[in-house]
N, C-alpha and C positions, 0 to 999 in steps of 0.2 A: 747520482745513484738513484735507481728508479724505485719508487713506491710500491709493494708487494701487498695487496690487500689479502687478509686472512679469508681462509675456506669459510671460517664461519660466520662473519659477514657477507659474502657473496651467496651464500643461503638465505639470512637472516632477512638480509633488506627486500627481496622480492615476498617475502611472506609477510614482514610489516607493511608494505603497500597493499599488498591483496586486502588484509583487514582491516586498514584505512579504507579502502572501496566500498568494502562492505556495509562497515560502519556508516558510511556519510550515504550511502545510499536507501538505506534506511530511512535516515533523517531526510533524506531530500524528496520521498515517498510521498510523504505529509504536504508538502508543500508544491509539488507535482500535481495533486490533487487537488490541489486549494486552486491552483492558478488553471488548470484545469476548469473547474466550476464557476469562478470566477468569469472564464470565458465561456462559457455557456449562457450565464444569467445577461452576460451584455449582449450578444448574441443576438438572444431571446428579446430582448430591451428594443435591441436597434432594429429586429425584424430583417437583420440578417440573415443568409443559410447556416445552418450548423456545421461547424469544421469538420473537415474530412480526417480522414485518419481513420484505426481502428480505438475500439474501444477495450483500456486494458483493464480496468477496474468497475464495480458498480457501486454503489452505498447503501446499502441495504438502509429500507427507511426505519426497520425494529430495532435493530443491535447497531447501526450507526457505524457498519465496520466497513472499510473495502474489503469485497469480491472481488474474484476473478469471474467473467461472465458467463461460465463454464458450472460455476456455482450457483447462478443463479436463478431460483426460478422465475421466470417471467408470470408465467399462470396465475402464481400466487402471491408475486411482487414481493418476495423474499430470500435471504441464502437459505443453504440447505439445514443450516444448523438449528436458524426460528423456524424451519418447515417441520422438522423433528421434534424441536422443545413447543411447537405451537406458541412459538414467541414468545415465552415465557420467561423471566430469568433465571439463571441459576441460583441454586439451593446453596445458596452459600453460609455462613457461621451465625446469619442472624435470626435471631428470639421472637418469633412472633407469639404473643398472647392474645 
């Protein structure tokens, strides 16, 4: 007798996969970037050429975030967000006296 899988699993399972991707690709961001920089400093160390490829992210040296490079400004060696706050941080809930 042959196995009928239901309509609503054969929905389900491809949109629990998607968000599995999503998920883990997030998390894998992080660590893309590490290995990333990682491989620039030894690079740099060994007096190597720098890896080819494009560059997908930058690290802003105020706010410590990746960019896209698209965001960033070179001129003022910032993203766009400390070019606007003048690298400032945000106004957040704490008490200064």
């Amino acid at each position: 007798m042959p196995t009928v899988a239901p309509p609503a699993l054969i929905i389900a399972v491809p949109l629990l996969v998607g968000a599995a991707l999503i998920l883990t690709r997030f998390r894998l961001a992080g660590l893309r970037h590490a290995y990333r920089e990682t491989e620039a400093v030894l690079r740099s160390m060994l007096r190597l050429p720098s890896a080819s490829g494009r560059v997908c992210a930058i690290r802003c040296p105020y706010c410590c975030r990746w960019v896209k490079p698209r965001r960033f400004d070179l001129r003022r060696m910032s993203c766009r967000s400390c070019v606007s706050t003048l690298a400032r941080p945000g106004r957040g809930g704490d008490l200064c006296l």
